[in-house]
DRENTORKOL-3810 file (N, C-alpha, C; in nm, 4 decimals):
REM DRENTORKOL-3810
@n.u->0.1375; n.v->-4.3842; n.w->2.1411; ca.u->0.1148; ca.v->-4.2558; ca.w->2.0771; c.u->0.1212; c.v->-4.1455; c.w->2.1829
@n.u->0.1910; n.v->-4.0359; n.w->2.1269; ca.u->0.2019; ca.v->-3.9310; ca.w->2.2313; c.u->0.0522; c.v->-3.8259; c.w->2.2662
@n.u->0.0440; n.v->-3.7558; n.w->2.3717; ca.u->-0.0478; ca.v->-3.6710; ca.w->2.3448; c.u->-0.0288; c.v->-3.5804; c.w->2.2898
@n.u->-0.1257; n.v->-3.5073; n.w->2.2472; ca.u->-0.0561; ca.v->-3.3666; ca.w->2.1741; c.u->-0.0030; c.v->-3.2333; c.w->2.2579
@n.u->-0.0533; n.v->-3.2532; n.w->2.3837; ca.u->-0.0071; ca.v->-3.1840; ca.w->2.4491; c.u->0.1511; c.v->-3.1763; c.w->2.5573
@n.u->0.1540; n.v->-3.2453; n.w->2.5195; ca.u->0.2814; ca.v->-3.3317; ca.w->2.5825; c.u->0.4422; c.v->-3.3008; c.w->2.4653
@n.u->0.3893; n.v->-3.2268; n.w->2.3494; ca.u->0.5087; ca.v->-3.2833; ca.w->2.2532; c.u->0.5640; c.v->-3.1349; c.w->2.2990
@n.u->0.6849; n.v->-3.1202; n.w->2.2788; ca.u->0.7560; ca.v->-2.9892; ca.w->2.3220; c.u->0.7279; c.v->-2.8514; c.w->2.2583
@n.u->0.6693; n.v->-2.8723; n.w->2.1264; ca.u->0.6293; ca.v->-2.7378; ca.w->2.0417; c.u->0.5233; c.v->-2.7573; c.w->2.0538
@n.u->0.4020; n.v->-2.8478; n.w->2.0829; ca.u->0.2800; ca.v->-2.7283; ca.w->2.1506; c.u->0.3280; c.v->-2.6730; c.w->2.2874
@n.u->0.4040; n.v->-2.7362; n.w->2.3665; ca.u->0.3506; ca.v->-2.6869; ca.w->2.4844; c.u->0.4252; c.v->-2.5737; c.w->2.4870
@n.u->0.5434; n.v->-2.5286; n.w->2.4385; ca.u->0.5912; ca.v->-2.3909; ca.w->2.3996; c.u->0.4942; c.v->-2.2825; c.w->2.3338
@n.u->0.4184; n.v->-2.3312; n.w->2.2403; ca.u->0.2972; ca.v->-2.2682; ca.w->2.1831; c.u->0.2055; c.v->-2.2615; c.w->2.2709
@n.u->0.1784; n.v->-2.3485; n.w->2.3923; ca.u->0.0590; ca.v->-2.2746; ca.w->2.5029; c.u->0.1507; c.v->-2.1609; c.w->2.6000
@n.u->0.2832; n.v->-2.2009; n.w->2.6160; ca.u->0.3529; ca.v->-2.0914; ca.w->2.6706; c.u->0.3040; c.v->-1.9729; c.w->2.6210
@n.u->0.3883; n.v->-1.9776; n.w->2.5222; ca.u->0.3844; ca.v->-1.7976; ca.w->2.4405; c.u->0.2354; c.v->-1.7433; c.w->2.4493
@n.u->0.1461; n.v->-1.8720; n.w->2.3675; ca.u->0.0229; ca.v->-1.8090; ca.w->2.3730; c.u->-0.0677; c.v->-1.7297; c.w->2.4742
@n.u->0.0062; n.v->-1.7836; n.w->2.5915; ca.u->-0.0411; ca.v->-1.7597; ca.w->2.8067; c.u->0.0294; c.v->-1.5731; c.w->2.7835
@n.u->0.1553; n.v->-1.5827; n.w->2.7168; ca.u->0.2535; ca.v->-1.4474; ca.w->2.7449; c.u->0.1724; c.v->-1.3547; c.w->2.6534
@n.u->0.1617; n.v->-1.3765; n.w->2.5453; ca.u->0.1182; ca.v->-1.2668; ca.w->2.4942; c.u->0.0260; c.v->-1.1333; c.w->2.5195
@n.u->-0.0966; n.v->-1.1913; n.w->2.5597; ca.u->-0.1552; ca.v->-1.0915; ca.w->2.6537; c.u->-0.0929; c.v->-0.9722; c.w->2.7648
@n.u->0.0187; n.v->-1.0161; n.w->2.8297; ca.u->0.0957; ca.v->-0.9485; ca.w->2.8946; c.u->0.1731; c.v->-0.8888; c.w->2.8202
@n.u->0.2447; n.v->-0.9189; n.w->2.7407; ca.u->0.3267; ca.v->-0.8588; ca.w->2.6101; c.u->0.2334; c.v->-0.7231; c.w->2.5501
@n.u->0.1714; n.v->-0.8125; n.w->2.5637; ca.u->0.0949; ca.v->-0.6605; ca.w->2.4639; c.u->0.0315; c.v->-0.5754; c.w->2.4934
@n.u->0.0141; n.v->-0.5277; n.w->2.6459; ca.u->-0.0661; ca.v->-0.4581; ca.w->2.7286; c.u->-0.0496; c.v->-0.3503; c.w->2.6480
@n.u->-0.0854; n.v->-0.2594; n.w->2.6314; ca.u->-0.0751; ca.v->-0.1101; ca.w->2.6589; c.u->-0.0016; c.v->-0.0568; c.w->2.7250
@n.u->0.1658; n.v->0.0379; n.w->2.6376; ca.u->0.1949; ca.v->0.0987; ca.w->2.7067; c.u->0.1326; c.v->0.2074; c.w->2.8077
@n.u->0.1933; n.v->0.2628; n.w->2.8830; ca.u->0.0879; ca.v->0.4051; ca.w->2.9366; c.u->0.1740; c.v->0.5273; c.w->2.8818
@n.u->0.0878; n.v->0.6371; n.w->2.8609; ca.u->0.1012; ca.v->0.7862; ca.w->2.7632; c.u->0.2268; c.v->0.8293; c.w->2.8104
@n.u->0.3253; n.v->0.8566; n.w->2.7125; ca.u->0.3974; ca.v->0.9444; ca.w->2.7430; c.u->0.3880; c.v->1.1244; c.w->2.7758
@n.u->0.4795; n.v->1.1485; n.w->2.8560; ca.u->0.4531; ca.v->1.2499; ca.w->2.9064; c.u->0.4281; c.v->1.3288; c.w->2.8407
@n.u->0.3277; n.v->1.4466; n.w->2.8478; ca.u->0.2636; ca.v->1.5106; ca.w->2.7197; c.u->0.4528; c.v->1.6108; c.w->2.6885
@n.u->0.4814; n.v->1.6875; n.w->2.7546; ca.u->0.6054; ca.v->1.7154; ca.w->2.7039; c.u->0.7133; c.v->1.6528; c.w->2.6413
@n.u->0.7175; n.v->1.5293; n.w->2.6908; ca.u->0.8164; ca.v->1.4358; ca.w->2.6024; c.u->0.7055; c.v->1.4068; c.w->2.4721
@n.u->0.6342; n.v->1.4251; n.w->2.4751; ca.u->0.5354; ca.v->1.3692; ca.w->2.2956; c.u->0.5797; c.v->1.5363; c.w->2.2246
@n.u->0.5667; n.v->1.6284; n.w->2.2781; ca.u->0.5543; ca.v->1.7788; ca.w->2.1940; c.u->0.7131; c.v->1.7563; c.w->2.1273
@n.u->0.8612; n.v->1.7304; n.w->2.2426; ca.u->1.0165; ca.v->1.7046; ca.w->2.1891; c.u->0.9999; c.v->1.5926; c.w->2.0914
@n.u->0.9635; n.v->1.5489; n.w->2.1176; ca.u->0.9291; ca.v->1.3785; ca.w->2.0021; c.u->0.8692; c.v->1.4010; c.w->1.8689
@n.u->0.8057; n.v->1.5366; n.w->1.8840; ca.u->0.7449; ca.v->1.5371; ca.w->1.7248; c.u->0.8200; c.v->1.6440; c.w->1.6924
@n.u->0.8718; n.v->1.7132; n.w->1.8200; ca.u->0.9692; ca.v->1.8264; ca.w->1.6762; c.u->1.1147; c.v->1.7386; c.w->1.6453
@n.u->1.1675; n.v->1.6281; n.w->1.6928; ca.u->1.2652; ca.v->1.5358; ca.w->1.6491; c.u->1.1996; c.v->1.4949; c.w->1.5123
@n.u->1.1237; n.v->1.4477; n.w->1.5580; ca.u->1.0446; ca.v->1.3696; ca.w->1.4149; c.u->1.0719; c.v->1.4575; c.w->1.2729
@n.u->0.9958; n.v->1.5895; n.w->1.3496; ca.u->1.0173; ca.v->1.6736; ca.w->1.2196; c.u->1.1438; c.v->1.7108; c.w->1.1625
@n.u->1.1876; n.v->1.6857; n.w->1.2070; ca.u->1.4031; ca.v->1.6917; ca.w->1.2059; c.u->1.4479; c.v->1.8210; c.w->1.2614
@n.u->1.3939; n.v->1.8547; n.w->1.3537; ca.u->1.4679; ca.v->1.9475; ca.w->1.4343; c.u->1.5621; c.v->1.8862; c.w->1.5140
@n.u->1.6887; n.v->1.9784; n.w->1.5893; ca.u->1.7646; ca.v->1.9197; ca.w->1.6339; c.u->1.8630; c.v->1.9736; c.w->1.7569
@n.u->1.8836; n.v->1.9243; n.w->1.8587; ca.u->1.9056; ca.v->1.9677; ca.w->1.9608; c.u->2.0725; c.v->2.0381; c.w->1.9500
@n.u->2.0701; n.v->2.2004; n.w->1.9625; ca.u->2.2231; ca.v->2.2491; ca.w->1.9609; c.u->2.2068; c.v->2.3752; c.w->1.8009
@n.u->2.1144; n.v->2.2733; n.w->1.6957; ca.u->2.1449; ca.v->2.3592; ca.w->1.5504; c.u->2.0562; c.v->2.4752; c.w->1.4683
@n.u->2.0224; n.v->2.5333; n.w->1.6609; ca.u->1.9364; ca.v->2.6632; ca.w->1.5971; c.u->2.0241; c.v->2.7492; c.w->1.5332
@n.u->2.1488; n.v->2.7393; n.w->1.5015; ca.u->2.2266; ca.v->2.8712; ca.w->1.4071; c.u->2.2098; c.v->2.8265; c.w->1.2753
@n.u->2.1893; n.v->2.6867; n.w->1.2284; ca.u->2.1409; ca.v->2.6700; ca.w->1.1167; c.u->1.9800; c.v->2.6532; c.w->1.0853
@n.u->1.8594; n.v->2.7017; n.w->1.1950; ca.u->1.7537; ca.v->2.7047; ca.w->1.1632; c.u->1.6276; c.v->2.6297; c.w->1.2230
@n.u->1.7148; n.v->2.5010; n.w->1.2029; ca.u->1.6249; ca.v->2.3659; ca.w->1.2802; c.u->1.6810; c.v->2.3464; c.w->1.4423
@n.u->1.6775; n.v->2.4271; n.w->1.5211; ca.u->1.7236; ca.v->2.3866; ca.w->1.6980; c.u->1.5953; c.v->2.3328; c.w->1.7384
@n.u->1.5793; n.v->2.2524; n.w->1.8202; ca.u->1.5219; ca.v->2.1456; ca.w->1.8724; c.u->1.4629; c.v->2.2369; c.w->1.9935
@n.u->1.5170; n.v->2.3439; n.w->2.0649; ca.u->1.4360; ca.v->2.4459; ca.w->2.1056; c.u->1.3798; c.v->2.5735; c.w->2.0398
@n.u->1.4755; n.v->2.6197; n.w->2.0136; ca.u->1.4509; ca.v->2.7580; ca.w->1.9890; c.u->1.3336; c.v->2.7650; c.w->1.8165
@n.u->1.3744; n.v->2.6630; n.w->1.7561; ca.u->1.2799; ca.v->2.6720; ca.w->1.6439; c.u->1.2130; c.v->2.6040; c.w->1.6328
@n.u->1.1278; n.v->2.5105; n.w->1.7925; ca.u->1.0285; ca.v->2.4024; ca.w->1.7442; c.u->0.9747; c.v->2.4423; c.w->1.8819
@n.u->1.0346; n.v->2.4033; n.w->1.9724; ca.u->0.9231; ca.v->2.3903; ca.w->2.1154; c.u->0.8679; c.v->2.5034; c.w->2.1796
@n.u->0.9788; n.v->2.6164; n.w->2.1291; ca.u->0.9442; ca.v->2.7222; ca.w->2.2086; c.u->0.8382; c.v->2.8038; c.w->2.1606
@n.u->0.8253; n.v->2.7728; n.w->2.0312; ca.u->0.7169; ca.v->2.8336; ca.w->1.9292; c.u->0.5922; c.v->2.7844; c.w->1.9630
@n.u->0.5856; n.v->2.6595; n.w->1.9492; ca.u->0.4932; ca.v->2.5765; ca.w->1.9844; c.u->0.4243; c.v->2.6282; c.w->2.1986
@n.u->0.5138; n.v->2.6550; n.w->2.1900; ca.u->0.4565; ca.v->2.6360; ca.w->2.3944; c.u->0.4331; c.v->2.7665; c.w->2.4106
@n.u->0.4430; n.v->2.8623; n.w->2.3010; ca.u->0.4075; ca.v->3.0330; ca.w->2.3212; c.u->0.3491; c.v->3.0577; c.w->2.2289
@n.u->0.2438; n.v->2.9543; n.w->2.1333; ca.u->0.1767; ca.v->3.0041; ca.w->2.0135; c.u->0.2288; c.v->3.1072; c.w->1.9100
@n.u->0.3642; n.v->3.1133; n.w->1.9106; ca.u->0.4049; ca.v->3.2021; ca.w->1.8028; c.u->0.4844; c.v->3.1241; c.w->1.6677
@n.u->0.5089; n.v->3.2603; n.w->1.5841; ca.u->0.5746; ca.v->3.2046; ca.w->1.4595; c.u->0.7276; c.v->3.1824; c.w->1.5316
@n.u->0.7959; n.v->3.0852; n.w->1.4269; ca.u->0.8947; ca.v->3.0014; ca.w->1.3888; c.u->1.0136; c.v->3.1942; c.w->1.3740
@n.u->1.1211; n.v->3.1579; n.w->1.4148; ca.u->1.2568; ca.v->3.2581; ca.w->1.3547; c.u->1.2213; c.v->3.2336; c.w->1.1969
@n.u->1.3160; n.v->3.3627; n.w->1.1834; ca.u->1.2613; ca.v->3.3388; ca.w->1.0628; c.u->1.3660; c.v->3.2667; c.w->0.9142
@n.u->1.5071; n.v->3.2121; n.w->1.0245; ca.u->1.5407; ca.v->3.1622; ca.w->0.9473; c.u->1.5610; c.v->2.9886; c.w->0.9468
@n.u->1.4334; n.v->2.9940; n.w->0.9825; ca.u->1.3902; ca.v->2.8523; ca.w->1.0318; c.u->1.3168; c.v->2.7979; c.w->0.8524
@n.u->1.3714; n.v->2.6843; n.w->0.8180; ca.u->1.3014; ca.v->2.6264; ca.w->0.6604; c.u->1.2157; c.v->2.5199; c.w->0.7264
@n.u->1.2139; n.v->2.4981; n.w->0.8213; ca.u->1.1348; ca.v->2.3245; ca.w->0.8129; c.u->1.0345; c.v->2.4106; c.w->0.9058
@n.u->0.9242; n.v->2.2868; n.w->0.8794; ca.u->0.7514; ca.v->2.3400; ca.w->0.9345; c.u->0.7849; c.v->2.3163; c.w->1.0585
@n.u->0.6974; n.v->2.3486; n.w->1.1782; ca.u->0.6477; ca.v->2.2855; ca.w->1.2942; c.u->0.5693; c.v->2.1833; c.w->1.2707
@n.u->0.5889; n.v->2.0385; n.w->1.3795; ca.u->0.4980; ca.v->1.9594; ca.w->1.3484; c.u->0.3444; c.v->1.9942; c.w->1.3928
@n.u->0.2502; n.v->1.9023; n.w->1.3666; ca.u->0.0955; ca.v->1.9269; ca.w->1.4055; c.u->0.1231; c.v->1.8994; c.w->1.5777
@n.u->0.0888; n.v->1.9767; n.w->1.6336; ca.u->0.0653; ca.v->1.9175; ca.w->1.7853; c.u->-0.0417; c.v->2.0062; c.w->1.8167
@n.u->-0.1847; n.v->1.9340; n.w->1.9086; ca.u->-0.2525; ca.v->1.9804; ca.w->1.9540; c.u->-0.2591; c.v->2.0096; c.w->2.0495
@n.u->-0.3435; n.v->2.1744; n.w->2.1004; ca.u->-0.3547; ca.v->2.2540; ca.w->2.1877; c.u->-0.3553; c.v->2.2222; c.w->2.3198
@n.u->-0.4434; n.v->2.0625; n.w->2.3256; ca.u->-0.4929; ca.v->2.0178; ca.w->2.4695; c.u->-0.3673; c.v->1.9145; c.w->2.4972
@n.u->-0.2798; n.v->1.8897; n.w->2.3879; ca.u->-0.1511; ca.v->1.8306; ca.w->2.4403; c.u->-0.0293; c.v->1.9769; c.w->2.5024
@n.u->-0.0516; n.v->2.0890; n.w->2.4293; ca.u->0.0454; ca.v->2.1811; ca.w->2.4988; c.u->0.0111; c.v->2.2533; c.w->2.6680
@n.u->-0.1339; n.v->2.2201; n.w->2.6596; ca.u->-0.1771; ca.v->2.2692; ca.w->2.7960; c.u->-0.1005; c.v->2.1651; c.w->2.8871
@n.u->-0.1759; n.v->2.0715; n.w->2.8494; ca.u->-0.1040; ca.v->1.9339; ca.w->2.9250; c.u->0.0091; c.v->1.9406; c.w->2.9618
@n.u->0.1188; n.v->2.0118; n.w->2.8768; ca.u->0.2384; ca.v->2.0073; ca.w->2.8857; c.u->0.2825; c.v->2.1641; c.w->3.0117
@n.u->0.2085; n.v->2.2294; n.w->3.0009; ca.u->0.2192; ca.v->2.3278; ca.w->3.0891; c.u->0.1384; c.v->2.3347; c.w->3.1965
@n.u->0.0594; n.v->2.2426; n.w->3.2420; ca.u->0.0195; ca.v->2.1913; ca.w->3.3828; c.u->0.1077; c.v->2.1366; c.w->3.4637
@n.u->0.1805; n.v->2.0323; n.w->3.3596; ca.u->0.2356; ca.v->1.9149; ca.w->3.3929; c.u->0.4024; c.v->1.9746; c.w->3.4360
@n.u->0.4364; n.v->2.1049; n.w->3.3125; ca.u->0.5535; ca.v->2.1507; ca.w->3.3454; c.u->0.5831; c.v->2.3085; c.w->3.2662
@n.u->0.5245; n.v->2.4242; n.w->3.3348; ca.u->0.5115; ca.v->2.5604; ca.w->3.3575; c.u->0.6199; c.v->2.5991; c.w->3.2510
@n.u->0.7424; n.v->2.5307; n.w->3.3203; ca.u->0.8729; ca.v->2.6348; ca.w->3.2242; c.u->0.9096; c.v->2.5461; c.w->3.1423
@n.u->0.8529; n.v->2.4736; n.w->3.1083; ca.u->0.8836; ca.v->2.3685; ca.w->2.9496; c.u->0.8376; c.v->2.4931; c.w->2.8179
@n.u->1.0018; n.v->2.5158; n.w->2.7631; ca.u->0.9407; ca.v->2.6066; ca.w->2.6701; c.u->0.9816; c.v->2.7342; c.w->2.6792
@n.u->0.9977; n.v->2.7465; n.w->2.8375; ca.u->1.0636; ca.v->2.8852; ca.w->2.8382; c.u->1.1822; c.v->2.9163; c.w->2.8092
@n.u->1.3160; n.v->2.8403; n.w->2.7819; ca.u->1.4003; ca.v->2.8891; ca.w->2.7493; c.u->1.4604; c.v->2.9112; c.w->2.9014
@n.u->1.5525; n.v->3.0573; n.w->2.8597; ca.u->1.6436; ca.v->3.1357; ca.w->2.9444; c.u->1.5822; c.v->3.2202; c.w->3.0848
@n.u->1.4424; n.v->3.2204; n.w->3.0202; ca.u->1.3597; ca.v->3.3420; ca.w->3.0591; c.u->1.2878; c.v->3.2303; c.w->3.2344
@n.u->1.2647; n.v->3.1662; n.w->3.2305; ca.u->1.2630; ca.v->3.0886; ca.w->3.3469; c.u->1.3535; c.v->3.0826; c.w->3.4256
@n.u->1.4859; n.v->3.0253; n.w->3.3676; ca.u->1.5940; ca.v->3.0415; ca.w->3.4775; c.u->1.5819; c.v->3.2111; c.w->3.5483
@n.u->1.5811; n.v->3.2949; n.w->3.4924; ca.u->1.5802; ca.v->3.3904; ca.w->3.5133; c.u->1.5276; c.v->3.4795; c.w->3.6382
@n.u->1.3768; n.v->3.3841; n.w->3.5957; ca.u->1.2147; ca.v->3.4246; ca.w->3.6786; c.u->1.2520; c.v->3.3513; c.w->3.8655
@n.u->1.3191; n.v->3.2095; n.w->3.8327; ca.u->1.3764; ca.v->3.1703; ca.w->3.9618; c.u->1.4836; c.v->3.1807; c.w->4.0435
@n.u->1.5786; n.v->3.2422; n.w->4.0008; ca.u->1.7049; ca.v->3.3053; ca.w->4.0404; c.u->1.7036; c.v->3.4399; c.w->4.0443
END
């Protein structure tokens, strides 16, 4: 009689079971600026199609990173993003948000 540990599908099953823990760590946080672009994607904004309303800058991030309203021929909402994620995002990176007006400030 075999042992049970010995047969090839448990001991594949103590494999995996050893991996998993590592598998499943916890990624670590994405960068608070890449989470603020990530939720105005989400919201279907889109990088290039601010002449039709939804631009992925001009009618989501830049609003968002200067507390103001949306153009106004913008139809889709801003997503929810919170305050202590936009600070984050401007510790982490000053001219995230600025647009044109940065290049500007450094040249």
């Amino acid at each position: 009689m075999r042992h049970p540990l010995t047969s090839p599908i448990a001991l594949g099953c103590l494999i995996a079971g050893l991996a998993l823990p590592w598998a499943s760590q916890a990624q670590p946080p994405k960068a608070p600026c890449k989470q603020i672009a990530e939720a105005c994607k989400g919201a279907g904004f889109v990088q290039g199609d601010f002449r039709q309303g939804y631009g992925l800058w001009r009618d989501c991030i830049d609003p968002i990173m200067h507390g103001t309203k949306q153009p106004a021929n913008t139809d889709k909402p801003l997503p929810s993003v919170s305050t202590s994620l936009v600070e984050a995002c401007r510790q982490k990176n000053p001219n995230f948000g600025q647009g044109g007006k940065a290049q500007a400030k450094q040249g």
